[in-house]
TORLUMLO-896068 format. One record per residue (C-alpha): x negated, y negated, z negated. Coordinates in steps of 0.001 Angstrom, whole numbers, padded with zeros to 6 digits, always signed. Example, Ala and Ser with C-alpha at 12.3 -4.5 7.8 and 13.67 -1.06 7.14 Angstrom:
BEGIN
-012300+004500-007800 -013670+001060-007140 
This chain:
BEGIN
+025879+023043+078550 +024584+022575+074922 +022581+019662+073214 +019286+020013+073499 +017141+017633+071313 +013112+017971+071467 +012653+015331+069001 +010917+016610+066379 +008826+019336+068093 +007073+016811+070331 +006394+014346+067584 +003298+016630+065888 +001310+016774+069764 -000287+014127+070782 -001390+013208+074983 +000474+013249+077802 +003991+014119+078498 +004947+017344+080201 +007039+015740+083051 +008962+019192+082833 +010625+017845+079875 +012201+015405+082339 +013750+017925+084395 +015518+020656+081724 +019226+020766+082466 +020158+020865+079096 +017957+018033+077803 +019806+014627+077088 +017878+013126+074751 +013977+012026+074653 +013027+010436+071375 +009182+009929+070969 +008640+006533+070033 +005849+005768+067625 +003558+009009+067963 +000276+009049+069791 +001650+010097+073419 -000644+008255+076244 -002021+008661+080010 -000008+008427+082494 +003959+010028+083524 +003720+011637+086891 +007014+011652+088834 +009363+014309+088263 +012014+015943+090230 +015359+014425+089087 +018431+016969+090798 +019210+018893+087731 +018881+015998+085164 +021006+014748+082547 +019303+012826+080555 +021157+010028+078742 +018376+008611+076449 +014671+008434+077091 +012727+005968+073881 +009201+006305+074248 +008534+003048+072779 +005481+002302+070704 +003047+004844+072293 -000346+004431+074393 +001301+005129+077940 -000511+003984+080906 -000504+003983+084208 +003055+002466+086256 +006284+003485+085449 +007394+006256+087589 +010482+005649+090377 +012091+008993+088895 +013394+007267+085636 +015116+004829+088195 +017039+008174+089582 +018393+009230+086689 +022143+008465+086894 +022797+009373+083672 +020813+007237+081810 +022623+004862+078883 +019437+003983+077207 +015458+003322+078397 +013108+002257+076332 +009571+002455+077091 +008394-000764+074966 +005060-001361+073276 +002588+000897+075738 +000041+000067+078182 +002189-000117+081455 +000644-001869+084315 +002429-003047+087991 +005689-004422+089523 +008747-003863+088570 +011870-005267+090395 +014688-005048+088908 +016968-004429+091901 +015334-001196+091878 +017233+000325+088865 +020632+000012+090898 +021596+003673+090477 +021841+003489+086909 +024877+002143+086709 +025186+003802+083274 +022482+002179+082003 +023832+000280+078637 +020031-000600+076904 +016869-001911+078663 +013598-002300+077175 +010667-003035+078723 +008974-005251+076498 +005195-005660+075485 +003791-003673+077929 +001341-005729+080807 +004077-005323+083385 +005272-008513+086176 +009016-008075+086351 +010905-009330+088992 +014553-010209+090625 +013412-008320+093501 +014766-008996+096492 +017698-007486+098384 +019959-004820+096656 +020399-001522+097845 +023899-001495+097029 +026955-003581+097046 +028148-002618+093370 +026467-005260+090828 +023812-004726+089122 +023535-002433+085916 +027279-003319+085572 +027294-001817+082209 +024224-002942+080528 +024790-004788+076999 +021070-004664+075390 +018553-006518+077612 +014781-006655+075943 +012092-007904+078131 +009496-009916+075784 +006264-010505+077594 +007064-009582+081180 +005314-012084+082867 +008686-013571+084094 +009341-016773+086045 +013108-016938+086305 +016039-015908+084882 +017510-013138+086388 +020056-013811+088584 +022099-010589+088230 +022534-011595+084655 +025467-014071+085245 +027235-011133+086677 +027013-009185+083433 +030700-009373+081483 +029561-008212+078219 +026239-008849+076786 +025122-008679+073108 +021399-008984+072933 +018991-010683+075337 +015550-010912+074521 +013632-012655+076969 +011034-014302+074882 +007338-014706+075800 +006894-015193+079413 +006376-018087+081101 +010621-019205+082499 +010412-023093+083445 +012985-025672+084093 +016695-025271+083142 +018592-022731+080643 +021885-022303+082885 +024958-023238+081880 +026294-019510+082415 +024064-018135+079659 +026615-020657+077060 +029888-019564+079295 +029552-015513+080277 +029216-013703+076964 +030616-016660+074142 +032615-013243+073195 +030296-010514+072948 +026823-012234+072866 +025290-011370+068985 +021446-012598+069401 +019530-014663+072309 +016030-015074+072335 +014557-017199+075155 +011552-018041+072541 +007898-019307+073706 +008656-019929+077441 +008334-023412+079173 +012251-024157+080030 +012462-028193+079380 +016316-028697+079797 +019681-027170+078685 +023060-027354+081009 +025597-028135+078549 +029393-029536+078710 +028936-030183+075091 +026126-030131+072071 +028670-028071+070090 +027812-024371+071367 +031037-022259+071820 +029848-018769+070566 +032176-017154+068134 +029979-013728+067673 +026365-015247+067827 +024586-014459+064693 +020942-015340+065941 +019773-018046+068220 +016241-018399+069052 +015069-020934+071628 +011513-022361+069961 +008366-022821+071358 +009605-024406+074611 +009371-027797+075913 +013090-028845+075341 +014285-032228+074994 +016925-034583+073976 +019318-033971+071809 +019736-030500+069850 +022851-028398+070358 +024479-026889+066958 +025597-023539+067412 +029055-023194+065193 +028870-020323+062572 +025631-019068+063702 +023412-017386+060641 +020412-018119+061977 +018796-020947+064125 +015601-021731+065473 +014384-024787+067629 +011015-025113+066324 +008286-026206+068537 +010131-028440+071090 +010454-032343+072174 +013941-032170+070275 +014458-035866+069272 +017866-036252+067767 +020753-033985+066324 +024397-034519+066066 +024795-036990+062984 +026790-034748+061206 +025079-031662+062065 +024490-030193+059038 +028740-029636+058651 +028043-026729+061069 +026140-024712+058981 +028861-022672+056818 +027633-019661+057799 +024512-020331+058522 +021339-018368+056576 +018055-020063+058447 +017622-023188+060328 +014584-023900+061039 +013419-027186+063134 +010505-027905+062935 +008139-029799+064983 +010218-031677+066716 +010726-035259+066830 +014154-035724+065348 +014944-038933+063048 +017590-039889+061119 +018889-038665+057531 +019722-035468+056265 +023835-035728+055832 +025173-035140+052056 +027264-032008+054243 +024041-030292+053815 +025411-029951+050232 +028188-027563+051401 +026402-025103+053280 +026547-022945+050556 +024780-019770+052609 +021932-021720+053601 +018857-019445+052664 +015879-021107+054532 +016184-024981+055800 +012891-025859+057645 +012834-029593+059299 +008920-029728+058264 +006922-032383+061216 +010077-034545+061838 +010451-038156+061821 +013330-037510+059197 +013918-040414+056340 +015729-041754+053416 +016334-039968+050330 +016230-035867+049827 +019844-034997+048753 +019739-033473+045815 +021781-030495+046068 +018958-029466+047744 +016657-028668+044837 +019445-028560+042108 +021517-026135+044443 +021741-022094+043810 +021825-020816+047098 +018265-021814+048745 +014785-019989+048841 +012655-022308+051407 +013234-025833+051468 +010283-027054+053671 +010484-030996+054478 +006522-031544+054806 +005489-034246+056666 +007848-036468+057441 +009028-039577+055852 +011599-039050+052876 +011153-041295+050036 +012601-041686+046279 +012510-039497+043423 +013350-035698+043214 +016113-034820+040746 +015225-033437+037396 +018625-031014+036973 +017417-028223+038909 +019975-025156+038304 +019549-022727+035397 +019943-020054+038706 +017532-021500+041084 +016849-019488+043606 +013670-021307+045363 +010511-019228+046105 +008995-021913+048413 +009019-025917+047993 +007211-027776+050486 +007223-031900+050724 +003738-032276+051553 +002852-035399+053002 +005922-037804+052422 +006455-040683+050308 +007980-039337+047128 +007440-041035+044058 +008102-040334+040274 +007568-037320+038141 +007654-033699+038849 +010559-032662+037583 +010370-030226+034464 +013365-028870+035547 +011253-026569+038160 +010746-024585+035496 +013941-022836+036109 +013105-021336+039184 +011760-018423+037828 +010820-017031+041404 +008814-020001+042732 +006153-019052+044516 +005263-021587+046080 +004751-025610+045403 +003109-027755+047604 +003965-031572+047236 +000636-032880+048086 +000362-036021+049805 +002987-038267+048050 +003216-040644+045334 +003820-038748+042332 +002759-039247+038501 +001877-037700+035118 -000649-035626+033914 -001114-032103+034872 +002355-030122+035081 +000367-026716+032797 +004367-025744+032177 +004336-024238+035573 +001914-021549+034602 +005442-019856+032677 +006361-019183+036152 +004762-015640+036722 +005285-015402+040343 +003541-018849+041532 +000662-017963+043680 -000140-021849+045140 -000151-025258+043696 -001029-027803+045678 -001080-031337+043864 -003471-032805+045823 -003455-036706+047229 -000842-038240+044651 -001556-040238+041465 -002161-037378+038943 -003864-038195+035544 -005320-037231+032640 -007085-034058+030924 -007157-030989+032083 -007554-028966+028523 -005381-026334+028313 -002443-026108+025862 -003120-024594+022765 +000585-025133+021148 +001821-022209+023447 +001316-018534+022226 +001892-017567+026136 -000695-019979+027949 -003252-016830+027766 -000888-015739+030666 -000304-018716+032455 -001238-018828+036514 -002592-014938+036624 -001229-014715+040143 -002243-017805+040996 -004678-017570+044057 -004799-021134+045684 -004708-024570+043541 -005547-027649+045012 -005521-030839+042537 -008112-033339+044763 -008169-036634+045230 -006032-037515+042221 -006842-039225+038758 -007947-036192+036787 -010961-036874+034544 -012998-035329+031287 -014232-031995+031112 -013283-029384+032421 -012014-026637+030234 -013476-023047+030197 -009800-022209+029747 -009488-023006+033577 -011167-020057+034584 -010039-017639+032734 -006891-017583+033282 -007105-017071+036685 -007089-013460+037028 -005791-012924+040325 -008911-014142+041768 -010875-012066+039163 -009772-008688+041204 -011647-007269+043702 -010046-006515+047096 -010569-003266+048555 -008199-004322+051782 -006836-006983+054026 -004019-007824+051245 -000429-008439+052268 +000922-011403+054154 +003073-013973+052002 +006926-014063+053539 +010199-013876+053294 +012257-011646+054850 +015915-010227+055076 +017028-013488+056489 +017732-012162+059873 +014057-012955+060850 +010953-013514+058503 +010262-017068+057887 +006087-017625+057398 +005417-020504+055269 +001713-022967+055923 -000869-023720+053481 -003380-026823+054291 -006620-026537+052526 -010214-028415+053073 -012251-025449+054490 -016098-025730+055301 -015743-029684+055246 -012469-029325+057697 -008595-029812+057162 -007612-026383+057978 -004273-025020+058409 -003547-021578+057703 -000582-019981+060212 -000242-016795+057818 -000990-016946+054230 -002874-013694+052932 -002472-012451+049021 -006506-012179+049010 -006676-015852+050521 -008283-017732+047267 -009163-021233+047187 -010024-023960+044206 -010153-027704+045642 -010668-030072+041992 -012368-032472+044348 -012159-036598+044840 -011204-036686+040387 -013136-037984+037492 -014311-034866+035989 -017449-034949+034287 -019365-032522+031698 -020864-029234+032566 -018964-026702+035344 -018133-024075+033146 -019796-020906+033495 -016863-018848+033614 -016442-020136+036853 -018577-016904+037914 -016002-013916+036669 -013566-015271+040088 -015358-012363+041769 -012722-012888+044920 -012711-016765+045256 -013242-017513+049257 -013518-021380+048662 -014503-024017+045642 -014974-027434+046252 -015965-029615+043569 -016974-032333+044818 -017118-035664+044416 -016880-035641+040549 -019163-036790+038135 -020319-033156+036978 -023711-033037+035285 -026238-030428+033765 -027096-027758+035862 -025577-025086+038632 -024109-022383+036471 -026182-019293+037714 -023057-017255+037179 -021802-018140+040919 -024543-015991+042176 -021287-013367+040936 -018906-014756+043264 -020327-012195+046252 -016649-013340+048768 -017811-016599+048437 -017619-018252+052014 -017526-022195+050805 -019077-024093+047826 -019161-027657+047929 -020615-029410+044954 -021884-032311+046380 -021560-036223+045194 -022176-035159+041377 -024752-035594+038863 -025877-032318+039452 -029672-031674+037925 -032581-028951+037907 -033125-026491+040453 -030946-024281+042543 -029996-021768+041193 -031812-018239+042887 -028951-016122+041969 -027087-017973+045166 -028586-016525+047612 -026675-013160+046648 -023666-014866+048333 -023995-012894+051708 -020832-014476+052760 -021759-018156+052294 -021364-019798+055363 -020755-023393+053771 -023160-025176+051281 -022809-028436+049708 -025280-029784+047483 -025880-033376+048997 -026172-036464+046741 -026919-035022+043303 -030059-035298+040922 -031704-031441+041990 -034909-030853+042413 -037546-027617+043138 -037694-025518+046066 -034945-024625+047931 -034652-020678+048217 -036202-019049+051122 -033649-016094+051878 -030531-014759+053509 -028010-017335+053816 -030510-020223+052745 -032351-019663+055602 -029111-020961+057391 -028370-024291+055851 -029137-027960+057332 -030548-030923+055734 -026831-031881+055132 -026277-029709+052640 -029206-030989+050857 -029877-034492+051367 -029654-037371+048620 -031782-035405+046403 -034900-036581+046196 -036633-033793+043625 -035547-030992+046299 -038266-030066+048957 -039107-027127+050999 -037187-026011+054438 -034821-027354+056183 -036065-030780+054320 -038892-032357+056169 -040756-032918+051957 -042812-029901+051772 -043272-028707+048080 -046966-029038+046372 -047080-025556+044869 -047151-022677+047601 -046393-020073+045154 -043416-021741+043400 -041152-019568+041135 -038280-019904+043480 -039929-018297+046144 -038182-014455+046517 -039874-011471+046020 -037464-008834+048058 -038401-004767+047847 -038242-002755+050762 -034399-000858+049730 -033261-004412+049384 -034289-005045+052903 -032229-002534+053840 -029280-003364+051771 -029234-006913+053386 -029861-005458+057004 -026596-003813+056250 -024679-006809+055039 -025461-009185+057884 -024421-006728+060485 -021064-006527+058877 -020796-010021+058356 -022096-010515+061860 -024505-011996+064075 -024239-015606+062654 -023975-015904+059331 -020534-016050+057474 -018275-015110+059929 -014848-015923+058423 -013120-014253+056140 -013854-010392+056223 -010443-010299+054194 -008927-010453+057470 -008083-014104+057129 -005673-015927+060099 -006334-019345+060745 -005778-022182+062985 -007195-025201+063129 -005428-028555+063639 -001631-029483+062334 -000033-026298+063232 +000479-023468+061184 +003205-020717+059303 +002533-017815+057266 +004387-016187+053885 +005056-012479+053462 +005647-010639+050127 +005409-007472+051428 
């Protein structure tokens, strides 16, 4: 008997399997994942098979999966992941394949089961090592599992397993086991002799988005840790002297207290430390932003206090900072300026000082700034010392400086500069993360969208947003404000802007929200606005306008909130009708432009402004991840 493999002949037709395949002495080896393959595999006649490995994950299968596979005796690996597979399956059932090394059933819209009763006295897949069954509508554990001597991966995430993790899944397999993921079910307790785990192999750990409580176990010389998303309320007081090895610990959204231990300081292959929505306090050690070996450090919202060192290492490796919404106080260190891969900075929500940080536009990789809620001051005029400032913040695509001190104009300069948001998109864009570190890690963004605190879950490169609102700025809003041909979101608001609306915005077609209300705002609206198609949010309330408001497209959308507190304005939605019928304002459309319009609603959709047609991933509310450099 020869090897047979049919790999690459099958991979160029697409539809159905030929169950004959299934049956060919001589074939051991069925490897189709990821082509177009779908309907339904009829049983097949399993004497004169052989087959070790059948992977037809990632296909458009349907239909149940056929009792035959369960015959073959030879089978090490089955993987038929990712496809459209409906029913029941127990698995008792697969008792003949005692062979059987790798399982993977996952994503499909099976119910698997125990089962009940076995068919045979011999355990269960006595063999099996690789265990994959993520959304499987699952209940329970299963109970053949603590008969299993060596076991190395066991995915079991996303189904819907409540009460108890058993203390055999910490005993069995503290030899062999390399990654467990019991991820987004609903288990609320852990049987434990002690909150030191005792694997010696485990490199990933994964047990977020449950409802577990008490006290946190640490894993010892795991590289990568998860717990986010639970009732967690304390960790061992020294925990972080556990962490030699470890890469990612993330634990977030819990509600642990305490300090972070100086140990944290010798943990020196810590890539990504995530304790973001704790109850965590005192003072941030500072290895943590002087230190060489970190590229997330996310504390946001919780309650550290003092200042943040200013000797950040000439090899600082941070892409992400995040200490939004804690009580940090002093200046932003200049230091920062060192990490030449930051790509991130959001300390919003704090106490800090000083006048606009503009030497963070040298870093040619930072894409958001948020600044916002802290006690900011000062100009915003743009250096003219540096040779390089032409080039500072081009990739810059979300800056939010509100509710500060900020005042005086507002230099052209500004805009500019920004010419990331000057490109037009002709996709989706990429998702902001980091990967490599044994899983991705997706980093949040918290922006004021369409009058709401929205946070974003996945942070898109062609997500653009400008938020200068709650300053003193005055003067006129620059006209170059119109070449940001990509900007989703400008808020302006609440300033002391005067002179008129810059007709130039009409440019800004991905528009979705423009808030310029509570200014000093004066003449008419611009027409050229209504060319924003997108605009689902308008804010012009509370400045000195006055004229018709236009009659067309997204206009005809708008309440009296978006206009009121300006008494010269009249015409629909206000109740103050306008004394000349045939004002200038009033829009003269052709037929063609009809037609072009036609066109652009029914893509944005039934109700105006739909959301982001860049594909944008949101969630509202106080829970959120996203960062992919892809």
């Amino acid at each position: 008997m020869h090897f047979v493999d049919f790999t690459r002949l099958l991979t160029l037709f697409p539809g159905e399997i030929p169950t004959y395949l299934f049956t060919l002495p001589a074939m051991l080896q069925l490897e189709l994942s990821s082509n177009q393959l779908s309907g339904p595999i009829q049983e097949f006649d399993t004497l004169y098979s052989h087959m070790i490995i059948v992977s037809l994950g990632q296909n458009q299968i349907s239909g149940q999966i056929p009792g035959s596979f369960f015959q073959l005796t030879s089978l090490i690996d089955l993987d038929l992941s990712s496809n459209n597979l409906t029913g029941l399956v127990e698995l008792n059932s697969l008792w003949k394949l005692r062979k059987l090394t790798s399982l993977d059933l996952s994503n499909n819209r099976l119910s698997v089961l125990d089962g009940e009763g076995n068919k045979s006295r011999v355990p269960l897949l006595p063999k099996l090592s690789i265990l994959v069954l993520v959304s499987c509508n699952m209940t329970t554990m299963p109970r053949f599992l603590m008969h299993i001597n060596h076991m190395e991966v066991l995915d079991l995430s996303n189904n819907i397993i409540q009460g108890t993790i058993p203390q055999w899944i910490w005993e069995t397999w503290n030899d062999s086991l390399r990654e467990l993921d019991l991820s987004n079910n609903m288990f609320t307790h852990m049987q434990l002799t002690s909150y030191l785990l005792p694997y010696s192999r485990l490199d990933s750990l994964d047990l977020s988005s449950n409802r577990l409580q008490g006290q946190a176990p640490m894993p010892n010389l795991l590289k990568a840790v998860d717990y986010s998303n639970n009732r967690f309320s304390s960790v061992m007081p020294n925990f972080t002297a556990y962490l030699s090895q470890t890469v990612y610990l993330k634990l977030s959204r819990n509600n642990i207290s305490g300090h972070i231990p100086h140990s944290v300081c010798d943990a020196s292959n810590l890539k990504v430390l995530d304790l973001s929505y704790n109850n965590f306090s005192g003072l941030i050690p500072s290895c943590l932003i002087e230190g060489r070996s970190l590229v997330v450090l996310n504390l946001r919202e919780n309650h550290f206090k003092g200042t943040l060192s200013d000797n950040v290492s000439d090899h600082c490796n941070l892409q992400t900072i995040d200490l939004h919404g804690n009580n940090i106080q002093g200046q932003l260190p200049r230091s920062l300026s060192n990490c030449a891969d930051l790509g991130i900075l959001d300390i919003g929500n704090n106490r800090m000082v000083g006048t606009f940080p503009f030497w963070l536009g040298r870093l040619s990789d930072l894409r958001i700034i948020v600044l916002g809620s802290n006690l900011f001051y000062g100009s915003l005029t743009y250096p003219t010392r540096d040779r390089k400032s032409r080039e500072y913040f081009s990739k810059l695509q979300i800056i939010d400086i509100a509710s500060n001190n900020f005042s005086g104009n507002l230099d052209p300069q500004w805009f500019e500069r920004l010419a990331s948001m000057m490109a037009k998109f002709n996709d989706m864009g990429n998702i902001l993360s980091h990967q490599s570190f044994y899983r991705d890690y997706h980093d949040t963004v918290a922006i004021t969208y369409k009058g709401q605190y929205v946070t974003f879950e996945e942070v898109l490169t062609t997500l653009t947003a400008i938020d200068f609102s709650n300053n003193a700025l005055e003067g006129d809003i620059p006209k170059s404000v119109g070449s940001l041909v990509s900007l989703h979101i400008l808020n302006m608001s609440h300033n002391a802007f005067t002179g008129r609306i810059p007709p130039q915005i009409g440019e800004m077609r991905q528009l979705e929200s423009l808030d310029l209300s509570w200014n000093k705002l004066s003449g008419e609206i611009p027409q050229e606005l209504t060319d924003l198609t997108f605009l689902s949010t308008l804010g012009l309330c509370r400045n000195k306008l006055d004229g018709r408001i236009p009659q067309s497209r997204q206009f005809l959308t708008f309440e009296n909130t978006s206009y009121e507190g300006n008494t010269g304005l009249c015409g629909p939605p206000l109740s103050k009708p306008c004394g000349d019928s045939s004002n200038r304002n009033e829009v003269q459309v052709n037929t063609s432009r009809d037609h072009v319009d036609i066109i652009l609603f029914l893509f944005v959709g039934v109700g105006f402004g739909v959301g982001f047609t860049a594909g944008i991933l949101m969630k509202w509310g106080k829970i959120g991840k996203w960062l992919r450099i892809a």
